[in-house]
C-alpha positions in Angstrom: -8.7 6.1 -20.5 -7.8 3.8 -17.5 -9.1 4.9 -14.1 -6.0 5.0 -11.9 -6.1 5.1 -7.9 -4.7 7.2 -5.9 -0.8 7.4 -6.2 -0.9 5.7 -9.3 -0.5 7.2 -12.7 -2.7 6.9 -15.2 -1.6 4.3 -17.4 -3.2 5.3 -20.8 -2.3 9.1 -21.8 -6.9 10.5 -22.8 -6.7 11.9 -26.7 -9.6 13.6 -28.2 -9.9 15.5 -30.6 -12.0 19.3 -29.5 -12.4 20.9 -32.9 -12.0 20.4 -36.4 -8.2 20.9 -36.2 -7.1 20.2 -32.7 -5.8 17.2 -31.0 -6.0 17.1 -26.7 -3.9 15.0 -24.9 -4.3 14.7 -20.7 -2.2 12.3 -19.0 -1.5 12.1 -15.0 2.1 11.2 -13.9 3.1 10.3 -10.6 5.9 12.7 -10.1 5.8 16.3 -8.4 5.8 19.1 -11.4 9.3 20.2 -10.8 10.5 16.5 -12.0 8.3 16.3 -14.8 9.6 20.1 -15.8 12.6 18.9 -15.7 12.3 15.4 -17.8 10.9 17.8 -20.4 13.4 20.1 -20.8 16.9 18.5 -19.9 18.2 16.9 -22.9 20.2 14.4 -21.4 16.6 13.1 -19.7 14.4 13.9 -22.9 16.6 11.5 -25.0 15.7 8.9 -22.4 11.7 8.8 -22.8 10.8 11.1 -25.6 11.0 8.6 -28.8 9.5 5.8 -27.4 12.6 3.9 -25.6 14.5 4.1 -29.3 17.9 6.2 -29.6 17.1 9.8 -29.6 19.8 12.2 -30.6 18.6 15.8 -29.0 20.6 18.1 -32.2 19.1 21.3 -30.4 16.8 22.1 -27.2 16.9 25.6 -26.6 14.3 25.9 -24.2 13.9 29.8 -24.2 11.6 32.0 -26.5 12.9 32.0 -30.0 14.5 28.9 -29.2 14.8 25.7 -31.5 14.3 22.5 -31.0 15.4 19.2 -32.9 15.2 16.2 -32.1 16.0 12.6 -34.4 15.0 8.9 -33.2 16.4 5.9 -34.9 14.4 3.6 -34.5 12.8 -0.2 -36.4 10.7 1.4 -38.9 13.8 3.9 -39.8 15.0 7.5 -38.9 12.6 10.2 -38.4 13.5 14.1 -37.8 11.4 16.3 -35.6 11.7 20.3 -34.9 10.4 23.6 -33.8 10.8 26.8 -32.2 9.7 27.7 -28.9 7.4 31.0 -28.8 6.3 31.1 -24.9 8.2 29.2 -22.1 6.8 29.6 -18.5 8.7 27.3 -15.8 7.4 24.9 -14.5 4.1 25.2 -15.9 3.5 26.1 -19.6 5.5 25.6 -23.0 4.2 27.5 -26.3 6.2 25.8 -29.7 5.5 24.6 -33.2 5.8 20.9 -33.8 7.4 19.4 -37.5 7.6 16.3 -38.3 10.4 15.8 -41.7 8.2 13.1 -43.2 5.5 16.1 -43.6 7.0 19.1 -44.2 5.3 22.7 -44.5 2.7 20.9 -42.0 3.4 22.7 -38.7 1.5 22.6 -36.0 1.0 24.7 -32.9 1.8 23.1 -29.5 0.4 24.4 -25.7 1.8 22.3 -22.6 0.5 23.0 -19.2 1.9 20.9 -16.3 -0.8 21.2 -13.1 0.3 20.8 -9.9 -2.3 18.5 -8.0 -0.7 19.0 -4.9 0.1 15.5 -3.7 2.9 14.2 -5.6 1.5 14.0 -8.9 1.2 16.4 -12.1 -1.4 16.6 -14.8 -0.2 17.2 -18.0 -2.5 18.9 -21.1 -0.9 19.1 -24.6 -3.2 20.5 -27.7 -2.1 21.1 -30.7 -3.7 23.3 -33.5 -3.2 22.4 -37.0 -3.3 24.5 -40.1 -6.1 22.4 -41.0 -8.5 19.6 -40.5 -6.6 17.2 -43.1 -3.2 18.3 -41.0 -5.0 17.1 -37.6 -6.5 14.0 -39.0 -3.1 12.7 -40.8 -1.4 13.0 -37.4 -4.4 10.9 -36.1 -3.9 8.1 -38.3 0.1 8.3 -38.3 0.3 6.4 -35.3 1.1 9.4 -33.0 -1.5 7.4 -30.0 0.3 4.7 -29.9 3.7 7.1 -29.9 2.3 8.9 -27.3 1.6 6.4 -24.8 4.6 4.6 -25.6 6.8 7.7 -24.9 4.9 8.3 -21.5 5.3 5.1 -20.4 8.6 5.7 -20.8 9.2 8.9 -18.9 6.9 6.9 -15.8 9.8 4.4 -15.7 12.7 7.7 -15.9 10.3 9.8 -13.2 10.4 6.9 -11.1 14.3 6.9 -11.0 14.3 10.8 -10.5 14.6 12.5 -7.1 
C-alpha cells in the first residue's frame, strides 16, 4: 500500500487475505461519505467507475434488502456479467450482498462494505468477502480482481473529484 498525505487518497486500494476464505480490501478516498454513498449506489454514477473505465450497462441496482443487482461491462478481453442480491443496506455506511461473477457460476460469495467517516473530507472504505471455500477465495485472487480493483477505484477518484 502507498502511504498518502494528508488530503490525498490513497492511491493503491491494501488486499489481504484474513482467513482461509476471505479477501479484505481497505482503500481511503478523498471524498466526504455522503459522495462516495452515492457513487455507489446511483446507477448513472456506478456505470461511470465500477468496470474499470469500460462500458458498463447497470441491467438492475435495487439498492434495498432483497434487492438485485446486475451489472455487464464490455470491455477488450470480452463481455463479462456480474450479480447479486442485497441482504442488509444501511445508508451511508454499510452494504450486506452476494457477489456472482457468470464466468464462475454456483461460486457466490458474500460481500460486507463499510464506508467510515474520518471526519475531514475523506472516507475509508473496507470490503470483505467470504467465500464458500478456500479454492473459491483463491481463484478470485488469481483472476485478476487486484488489478480490477484498483483500476475501478481509480476510476471513481477521478468521478469523486467531479462530484459536489
Amino acid at each position: 500500500m502507498t502511504t498518502s498525505t494528508e488530503k490525498e487518497p490513497t492511491v493503491r486500494a491494501m488486499i489481504t487475505t484474513p482467513s482461509d476464505r476471505e479477501i479484505r480490501i481497505e482503500r481511503i478516498f478523498n471524498a466526504p461519505r455522503d459522495r462516495v454513498w452515492k457513487a455507489m449506489t446511483d446507477p448513472k454514477l456506478v456505470a461511470q467507475w465500477w468496470g474499470r473505465g469500460n462500458k458498463l450497462v447497470i441491467e438492475r441496482l435495487e439498492v434495498e434488502r432483497g434487492g438485485h443487482w446486475r451489472f455487464v461491462e464490455h470491455g477488450p478481453e470480452g463481455v463479462h456479467g456480474f450479480e447479486g442480491r442485497f441482504a442488509e443496506v444501511a445508508p451511508p455506511e454499510r452494504v450486506v450482498q452476494t457477489f456472482e461473477w457468470d464466468g464462475m457460476p454456483g461460486h457466490v460469495a458474500l460481500e460486507t462494505m463499510t464506508l467510515e467517516d474520518l471526519g475531514d473530507g475523506r472516507t475509508r472504505l473496507v470490503t470483505t468477502s467470504l467465500f464458500l471455500t478456500a479454492e473459491d477465495r483463491d481463484g478470485m485472487v488469481q483472476s485478476g480482481m487486484e488489478g480490477g480493483v484498483n483500476e475501478s477505484y481509480a476510476a471513481l477518484d477521478r468521478l469523486l473529484a467531479t462530484l459536489r
